[in-house]
C-alpha positions in Angstrom: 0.0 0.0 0.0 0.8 3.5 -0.1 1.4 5.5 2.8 2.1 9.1 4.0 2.9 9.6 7.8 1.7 13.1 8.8 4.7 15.1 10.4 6.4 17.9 10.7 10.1 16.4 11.4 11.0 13.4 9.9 13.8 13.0 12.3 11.4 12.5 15.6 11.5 9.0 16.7 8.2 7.7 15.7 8.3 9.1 12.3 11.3 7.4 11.8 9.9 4.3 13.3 6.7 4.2 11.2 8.4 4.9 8.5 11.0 2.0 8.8 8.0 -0.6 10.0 5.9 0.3 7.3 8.6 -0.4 4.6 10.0 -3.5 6.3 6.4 -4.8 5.8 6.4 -4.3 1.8 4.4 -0.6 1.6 5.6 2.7 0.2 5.7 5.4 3.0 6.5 9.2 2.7 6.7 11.6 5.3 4.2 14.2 4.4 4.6 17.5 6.5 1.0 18.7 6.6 1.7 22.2 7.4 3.0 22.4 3.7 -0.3 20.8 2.2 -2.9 22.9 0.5 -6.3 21.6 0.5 -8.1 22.0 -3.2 -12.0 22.1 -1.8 -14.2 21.5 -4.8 -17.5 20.0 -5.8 -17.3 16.3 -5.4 -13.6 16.7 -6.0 -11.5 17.2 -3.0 -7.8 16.9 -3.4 -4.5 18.1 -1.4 -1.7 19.2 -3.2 1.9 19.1 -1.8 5.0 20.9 -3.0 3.2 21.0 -6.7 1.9 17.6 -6.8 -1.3 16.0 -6.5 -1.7 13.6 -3.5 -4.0 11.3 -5.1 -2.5 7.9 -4.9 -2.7 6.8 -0.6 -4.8 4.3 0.1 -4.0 5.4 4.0 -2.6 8.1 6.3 -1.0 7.9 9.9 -1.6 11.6 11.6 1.3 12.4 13.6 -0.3 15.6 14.3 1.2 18.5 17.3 -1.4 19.7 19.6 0.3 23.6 18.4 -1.3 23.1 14.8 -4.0 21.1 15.8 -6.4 23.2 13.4 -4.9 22.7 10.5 -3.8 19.5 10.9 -7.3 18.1 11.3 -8.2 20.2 8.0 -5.6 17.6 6.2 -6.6 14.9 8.1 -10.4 15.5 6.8 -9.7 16.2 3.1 -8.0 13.0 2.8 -10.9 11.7 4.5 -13.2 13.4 1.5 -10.7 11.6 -0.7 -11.9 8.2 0.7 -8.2 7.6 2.0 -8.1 5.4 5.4 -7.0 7.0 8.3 -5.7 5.9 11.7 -7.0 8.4 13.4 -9.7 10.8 11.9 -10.0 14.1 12.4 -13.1 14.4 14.3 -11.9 12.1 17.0 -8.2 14.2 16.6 -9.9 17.3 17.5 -12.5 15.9 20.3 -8.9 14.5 21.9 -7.0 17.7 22.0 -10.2 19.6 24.1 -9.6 18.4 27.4 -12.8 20.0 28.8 -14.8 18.0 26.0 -13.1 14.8 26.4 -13.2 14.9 30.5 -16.7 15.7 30.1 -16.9 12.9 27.8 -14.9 10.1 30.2 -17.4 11.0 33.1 -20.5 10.9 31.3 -19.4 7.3 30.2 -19.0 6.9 33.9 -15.4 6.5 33.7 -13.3 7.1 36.4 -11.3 10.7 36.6 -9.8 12.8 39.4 -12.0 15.7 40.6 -12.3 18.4 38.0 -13.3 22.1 38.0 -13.6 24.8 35.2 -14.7 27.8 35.4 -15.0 31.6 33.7 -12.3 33.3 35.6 -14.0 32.7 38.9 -13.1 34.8 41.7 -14.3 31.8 44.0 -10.6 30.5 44.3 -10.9 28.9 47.6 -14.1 27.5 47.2 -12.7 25.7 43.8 -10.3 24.5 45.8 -12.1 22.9 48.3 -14.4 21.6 45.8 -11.4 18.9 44.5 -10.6 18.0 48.2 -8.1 21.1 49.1 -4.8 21.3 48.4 -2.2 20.6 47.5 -4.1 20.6 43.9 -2.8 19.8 40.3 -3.6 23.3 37.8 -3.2 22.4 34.4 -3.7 25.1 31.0 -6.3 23.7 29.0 -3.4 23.5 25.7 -0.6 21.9 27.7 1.5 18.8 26.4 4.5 16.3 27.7 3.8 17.8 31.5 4.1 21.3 30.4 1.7 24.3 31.4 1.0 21.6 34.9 1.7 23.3 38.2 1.3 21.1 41.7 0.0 23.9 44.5 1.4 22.6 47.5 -1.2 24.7 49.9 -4.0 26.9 49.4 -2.3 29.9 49.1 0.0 28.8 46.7 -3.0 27.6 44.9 -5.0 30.7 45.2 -1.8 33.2 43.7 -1.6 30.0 40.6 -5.0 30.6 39.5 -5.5 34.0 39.7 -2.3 34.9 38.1 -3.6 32.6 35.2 -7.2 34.4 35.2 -4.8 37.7 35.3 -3.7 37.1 31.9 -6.6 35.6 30.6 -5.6 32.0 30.5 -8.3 28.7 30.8 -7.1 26.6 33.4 -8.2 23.2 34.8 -7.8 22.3 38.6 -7.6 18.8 39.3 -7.3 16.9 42.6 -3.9 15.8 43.5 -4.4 12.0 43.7 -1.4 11.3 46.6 -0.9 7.4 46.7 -0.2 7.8 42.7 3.3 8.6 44.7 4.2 10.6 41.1 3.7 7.7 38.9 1.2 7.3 36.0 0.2 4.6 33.4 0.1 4.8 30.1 -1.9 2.1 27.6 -1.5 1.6 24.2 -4.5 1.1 22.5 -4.9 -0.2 18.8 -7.8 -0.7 16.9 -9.8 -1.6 20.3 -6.6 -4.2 21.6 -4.6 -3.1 24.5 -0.7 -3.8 22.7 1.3 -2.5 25.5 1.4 -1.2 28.9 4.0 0.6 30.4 4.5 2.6 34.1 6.3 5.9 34.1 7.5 7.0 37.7 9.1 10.7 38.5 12.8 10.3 39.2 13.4 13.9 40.8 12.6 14.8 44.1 9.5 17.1 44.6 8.7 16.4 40.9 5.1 15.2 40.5 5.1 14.8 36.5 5.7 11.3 36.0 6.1 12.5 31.9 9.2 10.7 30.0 10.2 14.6 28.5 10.4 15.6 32.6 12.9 13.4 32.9 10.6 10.3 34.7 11.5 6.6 33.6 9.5 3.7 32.4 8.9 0.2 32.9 6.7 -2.5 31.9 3.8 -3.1 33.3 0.5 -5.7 33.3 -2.9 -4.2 33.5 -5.6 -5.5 35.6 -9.1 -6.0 34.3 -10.1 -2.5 35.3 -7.6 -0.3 34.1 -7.4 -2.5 31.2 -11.3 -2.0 31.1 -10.5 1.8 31.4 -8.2 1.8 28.4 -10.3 0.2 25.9 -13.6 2.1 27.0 -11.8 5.7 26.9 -10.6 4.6 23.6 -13.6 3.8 22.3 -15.6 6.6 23.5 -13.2 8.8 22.2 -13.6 7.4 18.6 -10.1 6.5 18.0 -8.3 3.8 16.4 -4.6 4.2 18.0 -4.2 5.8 21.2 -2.3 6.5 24.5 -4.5 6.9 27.6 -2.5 8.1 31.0 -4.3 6.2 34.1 -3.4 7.6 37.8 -3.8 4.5 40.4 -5.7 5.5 43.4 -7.9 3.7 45.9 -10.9 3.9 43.9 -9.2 2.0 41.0 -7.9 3.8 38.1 -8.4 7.5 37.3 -7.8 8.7 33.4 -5.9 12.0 33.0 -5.6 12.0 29.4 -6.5 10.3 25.9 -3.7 10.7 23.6 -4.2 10.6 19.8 -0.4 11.4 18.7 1.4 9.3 21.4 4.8 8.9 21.2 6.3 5.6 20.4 10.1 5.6 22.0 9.0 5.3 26.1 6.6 2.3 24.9 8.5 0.2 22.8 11.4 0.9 24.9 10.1 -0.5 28.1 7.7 -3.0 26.6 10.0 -4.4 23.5 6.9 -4.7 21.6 6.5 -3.8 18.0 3.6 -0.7 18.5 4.7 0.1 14.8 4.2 -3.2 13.3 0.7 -3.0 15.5 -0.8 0.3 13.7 0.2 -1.4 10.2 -1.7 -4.3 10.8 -4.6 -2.1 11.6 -4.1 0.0 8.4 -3.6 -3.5 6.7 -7.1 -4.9 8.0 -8.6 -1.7 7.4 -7.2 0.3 4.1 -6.2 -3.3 2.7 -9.9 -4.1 2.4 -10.6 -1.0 0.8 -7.8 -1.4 -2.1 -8.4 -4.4 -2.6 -12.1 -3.5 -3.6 -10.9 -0.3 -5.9 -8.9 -2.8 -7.6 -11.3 -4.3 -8.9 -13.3 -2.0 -9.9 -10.2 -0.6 -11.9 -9.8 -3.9 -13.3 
């Protein structure tokens, strides 16, 4: 098959790993950088042109998408989509991801477990917010962050209090979160695809005082078996989000496992590299089941 992997940087790790498994399995990938791709919208003839050429000839795309261009990307993402071209993660579900409002509000009315969670308009009710996720210390997130940035721990309620009103100070949508302590500054992270958990992996903080268990904040990884209700967690976050590959973060805590995040660009390196499975070789087989079908039906009809 023919395949572009949508990136930016052809040197990041899993671009280069897609890349590689894709073309050890027999199919012809190309880094596409979607940024550069104009989208030709037309009556019942949608196509995306790329440094002067027509990309007509994928029979599937693998969105490597950064949460900074998130609008655009999805753009590409649905134009190829118009184009009948299989994706691994379509746009809709792409976008729904990156809101983390709409997806938390998604996760609980599924009746998935999440920590405590308030938003609000610039309230001036600080302390009341806080004591509305337990008191602190509390977890404040920005509602764009990635890879642990824009996440601040407030060790006491006036160090929360200054946090969010300096955020509300500049106009910035913030999330406050309970801080979920016997978590002990480790996280899970599943990797889901096309509805099979394919890996599993535990990423602890190393430094002291840091809460961010994230692989770019320095924390480590390790392998790790689910039990039936994270696992159950995984697969049902996945789902309801609408997405065909995924990584979904999982605090532990005494009422079982609490999501913090549905990933639909997660990274490849920390996973592989703890779990020494082949995540790459996994998405190609979904493409293959998936897009395979579809070319093998066109053809066909071309025949």
């Amino acid at each position: 098959m023919n395949i572009a992997i949508l990136s930016r940087d052809p040197k990041l790790y899993s671009t280069r790993r897609l890349k590689e498994a894709g073309e050890k399995r027999g199919h012809k990938v190309e880094i596409i950088d979607h940024m550069k791709c104009v989208l030709l919208i037309e009556k019942k003839n949608p196509m995306v042109w790329y440094n002067g050429r027509r990309l007509d000839y994928f029979d599937a795309i693998i969105p490597r998408i950064g949460a900074s261009v998130t609008f655009y990307g999805a753009a590409v993402v649905r134009q190829f989509e118009m184009m009948k071209v299989f994706t691994a993660v379509e746009s809709q579900a792409l976008i729904r991801s990156r809101d983390k409002l709409r997806s938390l509000q998604i996760l609980s009315r599924a009746g998935l477990g999440l920590p405590k969670t308030i938003f609000m308009d610039y309230s001036r009710d600080t302390e009341g917010v806080i004591e509305a996720v337990g008191g602190a210390p509390v977890i404040i997130k920005l509602l764009e962050g990635t890879q642990g940035l824009g996440v601040v721990m407030a060790e006491n309620k006036k160090a929360a209090q200054s946090v969010i009103e300096a955020f509300h100070g500049v106009k910035t949508r913030i999330i406050v979160q309970e801080y979920i302590k016997e978590a002990k500054g480790s996280d899970i992270r599943a990797f889901v695809v096309n509805g099979e958990v394919v890996g599993a992996m535990k990423r602890q903080a190393t430094r002291e005082g840091e809460f961010r268990s994230n692989l770019h904040r320095g924390g480590v990884a390790s392998v790790v078996k689910l039990d039936r209700h994270e696992k159950h967690a995984a697969l049902e976050a996945t789902k309801k989000m609408g997405l065909g590959v995924a990584g979904v973060d999982m605090l532990p805590s005494k009422r079982g496992p609490l999501i913090i995040e549905v990933n639909s660009s997660p990274g490849l390196e920390g996973i592989e590299g703890a779990t020494k499975v082949d995540i790459a070789g996994k998405i190609y087989q979904y493409l293959e089941k998936h897009a395979g079908k579809k070319k093998i039906q066109k053809d066909k009809i071309n025949a």
